[in-house]
ZAPA-104881 format. One record per residue (C-alpha): residue in three letters; x, y, z; residue number from 0. Coordinates in Angstrom, 2 decimals, padded with zeros to 5 digits. Layout:
ATOM type       x       y       z seq
ATOM  ALA       X       Y       Z NUM
...
This chain:
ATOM type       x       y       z seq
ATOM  UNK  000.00  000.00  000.00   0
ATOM  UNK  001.20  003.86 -000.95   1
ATOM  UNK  001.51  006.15  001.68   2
ATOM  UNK -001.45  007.83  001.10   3
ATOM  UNK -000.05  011.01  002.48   4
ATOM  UNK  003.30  010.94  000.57   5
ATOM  UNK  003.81  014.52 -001.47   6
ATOM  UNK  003.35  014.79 -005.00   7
ATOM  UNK  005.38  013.60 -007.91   8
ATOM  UNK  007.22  017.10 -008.16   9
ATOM  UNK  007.99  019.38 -005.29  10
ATOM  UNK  007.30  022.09 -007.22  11
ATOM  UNK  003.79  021.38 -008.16  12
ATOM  UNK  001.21  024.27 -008.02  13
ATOM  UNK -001.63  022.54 -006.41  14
ATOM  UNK -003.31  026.36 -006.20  15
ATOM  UNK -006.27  025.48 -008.56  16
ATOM  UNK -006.74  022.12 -007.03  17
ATOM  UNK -005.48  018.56 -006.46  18
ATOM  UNK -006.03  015.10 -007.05  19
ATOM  UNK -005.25  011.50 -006.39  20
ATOM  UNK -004.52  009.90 -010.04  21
ATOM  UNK -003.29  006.66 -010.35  22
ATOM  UNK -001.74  006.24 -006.67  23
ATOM  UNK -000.07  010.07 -007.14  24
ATOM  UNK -001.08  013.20 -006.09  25
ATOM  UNK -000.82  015.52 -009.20  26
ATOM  UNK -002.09  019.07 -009.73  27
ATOM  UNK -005.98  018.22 -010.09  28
ATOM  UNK -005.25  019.83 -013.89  29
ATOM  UNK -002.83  017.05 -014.46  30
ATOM  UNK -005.55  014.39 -013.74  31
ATOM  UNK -006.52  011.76 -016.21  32
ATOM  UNK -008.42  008.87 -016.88  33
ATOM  UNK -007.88  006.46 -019.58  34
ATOM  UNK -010.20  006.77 -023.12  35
ATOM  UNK -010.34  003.01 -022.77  36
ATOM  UNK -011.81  002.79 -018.99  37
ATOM  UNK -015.53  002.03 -019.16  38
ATOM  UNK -015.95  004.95 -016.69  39
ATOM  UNK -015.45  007.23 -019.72  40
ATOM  UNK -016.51  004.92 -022.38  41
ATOM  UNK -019.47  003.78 -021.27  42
ATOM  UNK -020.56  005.72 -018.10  43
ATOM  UNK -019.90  003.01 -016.06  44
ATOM  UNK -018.72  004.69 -013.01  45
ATOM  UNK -020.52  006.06 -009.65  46
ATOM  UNK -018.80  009.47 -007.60  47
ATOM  UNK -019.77  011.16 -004.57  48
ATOM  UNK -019.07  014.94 -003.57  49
ATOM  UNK -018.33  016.11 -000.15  50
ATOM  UNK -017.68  020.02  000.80  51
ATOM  UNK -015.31  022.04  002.63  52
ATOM  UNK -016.17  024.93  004.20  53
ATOM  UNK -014.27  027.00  006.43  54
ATOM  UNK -011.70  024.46  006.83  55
ATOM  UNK -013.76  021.87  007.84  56
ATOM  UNK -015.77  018.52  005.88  57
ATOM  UNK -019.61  018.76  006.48  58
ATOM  UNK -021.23  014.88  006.80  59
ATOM  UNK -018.04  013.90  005.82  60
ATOM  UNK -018.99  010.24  007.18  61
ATOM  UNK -022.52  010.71  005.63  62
ATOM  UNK -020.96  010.97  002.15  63
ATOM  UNK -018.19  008.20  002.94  64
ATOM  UNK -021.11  006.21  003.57  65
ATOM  UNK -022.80  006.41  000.55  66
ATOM  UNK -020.06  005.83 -001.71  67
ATOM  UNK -019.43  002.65 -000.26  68
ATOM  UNK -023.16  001.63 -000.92  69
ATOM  UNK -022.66  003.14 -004.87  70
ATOM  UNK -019.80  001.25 -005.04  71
ATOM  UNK -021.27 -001.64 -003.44  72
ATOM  UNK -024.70 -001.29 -006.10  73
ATOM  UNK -022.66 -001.44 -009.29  74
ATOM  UNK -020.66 -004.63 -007.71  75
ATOM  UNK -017.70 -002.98 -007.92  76
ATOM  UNK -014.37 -003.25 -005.16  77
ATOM  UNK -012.15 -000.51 -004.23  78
ATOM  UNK -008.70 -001.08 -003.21  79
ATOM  UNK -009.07  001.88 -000.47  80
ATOM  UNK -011.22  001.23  002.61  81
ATOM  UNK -013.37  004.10  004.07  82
ATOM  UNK -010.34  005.77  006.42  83
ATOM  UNK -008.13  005.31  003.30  84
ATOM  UNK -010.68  007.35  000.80  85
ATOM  UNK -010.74  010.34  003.72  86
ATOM  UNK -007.52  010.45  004.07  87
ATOM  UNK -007.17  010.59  000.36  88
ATOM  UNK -009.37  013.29  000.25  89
ATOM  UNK -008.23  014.82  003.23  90
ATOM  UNK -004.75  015.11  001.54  91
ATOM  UNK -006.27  016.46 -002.08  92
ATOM  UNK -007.69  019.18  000.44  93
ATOM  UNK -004.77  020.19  002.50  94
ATOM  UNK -001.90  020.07 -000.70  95
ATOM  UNK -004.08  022.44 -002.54  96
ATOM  UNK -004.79  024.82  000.83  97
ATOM  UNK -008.58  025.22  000.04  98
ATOM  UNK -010.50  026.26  002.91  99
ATOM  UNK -013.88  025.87  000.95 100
ATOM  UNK -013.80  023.09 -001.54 101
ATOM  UNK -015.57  020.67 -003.67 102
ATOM  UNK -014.06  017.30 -003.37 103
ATOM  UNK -015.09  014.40 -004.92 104
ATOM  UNK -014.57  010.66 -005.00 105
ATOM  UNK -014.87  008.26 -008.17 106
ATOM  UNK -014.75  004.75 -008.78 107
ATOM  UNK -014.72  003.77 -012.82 108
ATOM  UNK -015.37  000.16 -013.74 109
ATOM  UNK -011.93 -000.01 -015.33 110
ATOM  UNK -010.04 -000.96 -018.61 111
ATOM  UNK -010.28 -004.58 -020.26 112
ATOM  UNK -007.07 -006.83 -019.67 113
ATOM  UNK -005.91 -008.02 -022.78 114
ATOM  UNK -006.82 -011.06 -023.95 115
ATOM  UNK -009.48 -011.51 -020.51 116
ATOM  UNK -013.53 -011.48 -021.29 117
ATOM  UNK -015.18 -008.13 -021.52 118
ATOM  UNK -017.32 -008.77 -018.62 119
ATOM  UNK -017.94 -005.96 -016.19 120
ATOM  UNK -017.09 -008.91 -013.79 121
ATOM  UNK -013.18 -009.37 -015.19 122
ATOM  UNK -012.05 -005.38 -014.66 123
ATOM  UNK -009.83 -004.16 -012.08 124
ATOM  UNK -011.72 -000.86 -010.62 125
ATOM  UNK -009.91  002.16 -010.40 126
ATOM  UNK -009.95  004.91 -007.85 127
ATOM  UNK -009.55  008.54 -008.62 128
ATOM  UNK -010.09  011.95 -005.99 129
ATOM  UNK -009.94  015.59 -006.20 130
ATOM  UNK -010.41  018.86 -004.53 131
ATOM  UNK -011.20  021.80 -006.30 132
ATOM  UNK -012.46  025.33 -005.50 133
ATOM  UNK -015.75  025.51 -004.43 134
ATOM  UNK -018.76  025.15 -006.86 135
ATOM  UNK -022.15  026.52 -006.60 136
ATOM  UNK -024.55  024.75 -008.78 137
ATOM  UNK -026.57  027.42 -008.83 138
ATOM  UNK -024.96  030.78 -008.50 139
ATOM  UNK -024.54  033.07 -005.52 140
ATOM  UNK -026.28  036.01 -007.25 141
ATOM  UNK -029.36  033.63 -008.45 142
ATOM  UNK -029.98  031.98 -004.96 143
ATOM  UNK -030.26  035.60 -003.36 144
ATOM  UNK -033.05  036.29 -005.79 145
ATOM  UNK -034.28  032.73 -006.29 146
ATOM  UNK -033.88  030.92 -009.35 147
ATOM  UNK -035.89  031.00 -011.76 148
ATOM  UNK -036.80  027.38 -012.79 149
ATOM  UNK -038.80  025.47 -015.69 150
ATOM  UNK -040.72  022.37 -015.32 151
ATOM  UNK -038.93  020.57 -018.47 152
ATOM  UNK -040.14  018.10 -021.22 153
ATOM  UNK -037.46  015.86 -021.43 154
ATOM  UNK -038.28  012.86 -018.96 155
ATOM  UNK -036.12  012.01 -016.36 156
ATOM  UNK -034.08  008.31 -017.23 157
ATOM  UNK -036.22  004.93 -016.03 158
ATOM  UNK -035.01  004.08 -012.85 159
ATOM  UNK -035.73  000.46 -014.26 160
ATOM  UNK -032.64  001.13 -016.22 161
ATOM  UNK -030.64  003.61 -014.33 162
ATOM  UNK -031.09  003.51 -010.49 163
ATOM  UNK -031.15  007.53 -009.39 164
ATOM  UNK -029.89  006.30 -006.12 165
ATOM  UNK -026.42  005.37 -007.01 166
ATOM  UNK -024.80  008.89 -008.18 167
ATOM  UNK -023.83  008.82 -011.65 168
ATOM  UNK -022.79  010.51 -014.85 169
ATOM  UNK -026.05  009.25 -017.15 170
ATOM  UNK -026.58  013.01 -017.61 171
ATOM  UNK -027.87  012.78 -021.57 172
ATOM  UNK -031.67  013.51 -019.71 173
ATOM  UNK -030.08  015.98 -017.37 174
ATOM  UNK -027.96  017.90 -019.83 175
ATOM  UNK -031.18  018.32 -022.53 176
ATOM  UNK -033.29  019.94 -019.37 177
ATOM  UNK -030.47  022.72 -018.98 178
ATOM  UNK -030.84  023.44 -022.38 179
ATOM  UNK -034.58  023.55 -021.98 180
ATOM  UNK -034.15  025.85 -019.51 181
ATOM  UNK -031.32  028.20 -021.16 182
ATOM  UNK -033.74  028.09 -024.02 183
ATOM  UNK -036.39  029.79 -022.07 184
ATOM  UNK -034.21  032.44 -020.32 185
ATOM  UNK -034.54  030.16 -017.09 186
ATOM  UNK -031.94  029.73 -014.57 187
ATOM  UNK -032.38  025.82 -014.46 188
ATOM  UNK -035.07  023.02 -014.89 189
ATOM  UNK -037.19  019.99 -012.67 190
ATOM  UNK -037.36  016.53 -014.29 191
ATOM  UNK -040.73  014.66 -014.58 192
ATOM  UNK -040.68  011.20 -014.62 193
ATOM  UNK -042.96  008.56 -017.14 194
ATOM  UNK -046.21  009.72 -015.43 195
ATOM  UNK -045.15  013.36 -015.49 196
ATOM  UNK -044.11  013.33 -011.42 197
ATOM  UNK -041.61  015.10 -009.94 198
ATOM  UNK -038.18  013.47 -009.86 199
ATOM  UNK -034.86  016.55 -009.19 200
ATOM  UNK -033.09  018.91 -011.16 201
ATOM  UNK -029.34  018.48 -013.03 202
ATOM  UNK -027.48  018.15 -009.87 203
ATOM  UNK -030.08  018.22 -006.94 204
ATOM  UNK -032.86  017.40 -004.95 205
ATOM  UNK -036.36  019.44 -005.31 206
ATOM  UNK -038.93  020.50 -002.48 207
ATOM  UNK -042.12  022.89 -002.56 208
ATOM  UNK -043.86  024.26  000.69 209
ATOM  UNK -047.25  023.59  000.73 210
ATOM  UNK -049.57  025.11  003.81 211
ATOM  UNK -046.23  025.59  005.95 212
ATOM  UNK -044.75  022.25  005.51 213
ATOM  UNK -041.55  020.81  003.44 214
ATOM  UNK -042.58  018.54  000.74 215
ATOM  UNK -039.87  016.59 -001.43 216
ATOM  UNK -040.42  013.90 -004.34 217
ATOM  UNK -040.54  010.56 -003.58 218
ATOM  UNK -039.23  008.84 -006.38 219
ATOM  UNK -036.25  009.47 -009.61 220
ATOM  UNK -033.95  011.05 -007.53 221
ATOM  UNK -030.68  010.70 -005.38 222
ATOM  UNK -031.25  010.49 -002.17 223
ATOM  UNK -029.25  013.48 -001.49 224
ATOM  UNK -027.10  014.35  001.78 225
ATOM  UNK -028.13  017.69  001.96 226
ATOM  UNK -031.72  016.56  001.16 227
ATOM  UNK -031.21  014.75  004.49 228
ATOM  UNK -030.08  017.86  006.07 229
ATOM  UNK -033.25  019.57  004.84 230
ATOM  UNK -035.23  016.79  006.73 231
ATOM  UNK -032.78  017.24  010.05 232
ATOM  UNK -032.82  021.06  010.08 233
ATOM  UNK -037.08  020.96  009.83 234
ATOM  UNK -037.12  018.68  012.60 235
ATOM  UNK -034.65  021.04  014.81 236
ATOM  UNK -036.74  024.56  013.32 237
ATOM  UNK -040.24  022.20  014.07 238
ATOM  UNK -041.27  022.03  010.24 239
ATOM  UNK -043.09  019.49  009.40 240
ATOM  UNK -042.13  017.55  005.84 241
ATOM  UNK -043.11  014.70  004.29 242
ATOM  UNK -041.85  012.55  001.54 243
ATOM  UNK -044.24  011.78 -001.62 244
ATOM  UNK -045.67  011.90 -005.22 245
ATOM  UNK -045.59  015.51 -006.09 246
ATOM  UNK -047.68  016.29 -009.56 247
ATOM  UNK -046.34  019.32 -012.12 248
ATOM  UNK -048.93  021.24 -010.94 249
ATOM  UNK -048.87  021.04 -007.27 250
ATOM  UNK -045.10  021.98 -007.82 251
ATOM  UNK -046.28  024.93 -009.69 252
ATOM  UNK -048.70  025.86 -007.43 253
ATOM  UNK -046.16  025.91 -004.68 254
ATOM  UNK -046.24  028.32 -001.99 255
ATOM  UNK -042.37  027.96 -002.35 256
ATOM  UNK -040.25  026.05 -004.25 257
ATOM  UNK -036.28  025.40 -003.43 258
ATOM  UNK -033.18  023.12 -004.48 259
ATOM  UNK -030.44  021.41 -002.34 260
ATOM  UNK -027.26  020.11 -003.27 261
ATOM  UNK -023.79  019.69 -001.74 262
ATOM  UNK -022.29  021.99 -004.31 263
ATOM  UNK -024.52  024.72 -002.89 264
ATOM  UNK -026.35  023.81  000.18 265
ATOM  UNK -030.17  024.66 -000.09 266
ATOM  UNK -031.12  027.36 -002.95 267
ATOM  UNK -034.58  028.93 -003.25 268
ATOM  UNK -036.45  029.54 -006.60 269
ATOM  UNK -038.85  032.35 -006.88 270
ATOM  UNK -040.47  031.51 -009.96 271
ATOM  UNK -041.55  028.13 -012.16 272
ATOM  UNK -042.29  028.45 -015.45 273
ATOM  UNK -043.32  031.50 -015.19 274
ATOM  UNK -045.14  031.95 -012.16 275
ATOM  UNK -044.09  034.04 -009.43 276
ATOM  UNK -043.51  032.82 -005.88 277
ATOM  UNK -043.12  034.57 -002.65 278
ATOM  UNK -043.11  038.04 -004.21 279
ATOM  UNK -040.29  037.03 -006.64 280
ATOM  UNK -037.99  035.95 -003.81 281
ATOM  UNK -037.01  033.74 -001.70 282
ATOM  UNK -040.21  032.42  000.97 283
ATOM  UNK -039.34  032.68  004.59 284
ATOM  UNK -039.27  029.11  004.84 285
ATOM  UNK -036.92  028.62  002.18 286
ATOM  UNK -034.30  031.42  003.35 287
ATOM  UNK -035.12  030.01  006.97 288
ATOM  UNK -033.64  026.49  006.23 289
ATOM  UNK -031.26  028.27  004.00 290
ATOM  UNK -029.45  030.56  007.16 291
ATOM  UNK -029.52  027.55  009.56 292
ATOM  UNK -028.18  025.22  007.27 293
ATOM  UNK -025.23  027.84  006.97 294
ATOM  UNK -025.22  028.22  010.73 295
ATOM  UNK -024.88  024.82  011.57 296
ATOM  UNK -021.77  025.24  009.11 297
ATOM  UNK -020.53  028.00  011.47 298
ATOM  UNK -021.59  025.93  014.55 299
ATOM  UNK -018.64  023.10  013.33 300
ATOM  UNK -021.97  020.59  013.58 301
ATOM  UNK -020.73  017.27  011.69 302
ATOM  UNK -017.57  018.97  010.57 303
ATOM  UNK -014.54  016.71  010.28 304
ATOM  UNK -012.12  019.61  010.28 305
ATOM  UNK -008.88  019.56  007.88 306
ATOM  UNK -005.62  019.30  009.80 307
ATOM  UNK -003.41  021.83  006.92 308
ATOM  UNK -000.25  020.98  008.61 309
């Protein structure tokens, strides 16, 4: 086994703009690279998770950990890392490149076929791959202070008969055609539907509406995001009540709010859906409610794993 803290390759390498863990090195996250022949590119066989720094610190670090592991476990695939390994693989992407608010990811691929073995899934040798990065907002700053403005799209969100939306994953073909949807129509971003025009999640996270004062998110064709968790932990602590269930087009757009979560952003309010205006085109007071506490319990070090820089 590597020394999974060991510096990288050069001594000189500007880890500034990010780093990662390539191929059992630690390289400049711009010098990353996967092979053209590993299924993970090829053929989207691969599952990730994303984690966040913020003020020094991981949030649910061991939530996230945690997930990958079940990912990795769904697509029968074996890592050569155990779970302390991948965080301190991660931890180490985070302190070479001196981020204090990142996005950090972890990625398992299905691998590249040995010559002259079967091209079974089964055969492959999985590969590993990390980075940390600066930090990402899926939705940006400026938009989640006025609330995005978001469209209900046509494309349908993927079968989870044929792709499960529980195991992250880069099947974005249905995501990527909804952002142009939405770009299209001068939106800031777009909602999936599934086959019987329900409400699944957006390119990148998790939906909710308020209805009558309480949190509603879609029970079905979508990850079962960490921050969506959150969302369900903060209403219990603020006494919200929530539910999860079928949520129709139109009870989304008849929303007394409407807002987003996702690790790359924490939870983002929308103040309009195709069209419609909500809360006075702003962000409702529940929405920027859960919004400020989920940001205080950042400033509270709640489930931080805090980054020792060295």
């Amino acid at each position: 086994m590597n020394d999974l803290t060991a510096p990288a390759h050069q001594t000189d390498a500007d880890f500034s703009k990010g780093a990662a863990f390539c191929n059992g090195r630690y390289v400049p996250a711009g010098e990353a690279s996967i092979s053209i022949m590993d299924w993970g590119f090829g053929k989207s066989d691969v599952t990730y998770d994303v984690v966040h720094v913020w003020g020094g610190a991981f949030f649910r670090l061991d939530h996230h950990l945690a997930r990958f592991e079940r990912s990795v476990a769904g697509l029968r695939m074996s890592l050569p890392h155990d779970r302390g390994e991948i965080a301190e693989i991660l931890t180490q992407c985070v302190r070479l490149s001196g981020l204090r608010e990142a996005y950090v990811a972890m990625i398992a691929t299905r691998g590249v076929p040995l010559p002259g073995m079967p091209r079974r899934p089964s055969a492959m040798q999985n590969r590993f791959y990390a980075y940390a990065i600066p930090w990402i907002d899926v939705i940006p700053a400026d938009v989640q202070e006025r609330g995005a403005h978001l469209i209900v799209a046509k494309t349908p969100r993927i079968a989870p008969e044929s792709v499960d939306p529980t195991i992250k994953n880069f099947h974005w073909g249905d995501l990527v055609r909804a952002m142009f949807e939405a770009e299209d129509a001068g939106a800031d971003n777009a909602v999936l539907l599934d086959s019987d025009g329900l409400v699944t999640e957006g390119p990148g996270f998790n939906v909710f509406m308020v209805k009558a004062g309480a949190v509603v998110s879609p029970d079905r064709g979508a990850l079962e995001g960490i921050t969506r968790q959150t969302v369900f932990d903060l209403c219990d602590d603020l006494g919200i009540p929530w539910e999860i269930r079928a949520i129709t087009a139109d009870e989304l757009r008849e929303a007394d709010e409407i807002f987003t979560s996702t690790t790359a952003g924490g939870v983002m309010p929308a103040s309009r859906i195709d069209g419609t205006i909500l809360s006075n085109d702003r962000p409702g007071p529940i929405s920027a409610r859960l919004k400020d506490t989920y940001w205080q319990w950042h400033r509270e070090g709640r489930d931080a794993t805090p980054v020792d820089y060295g």
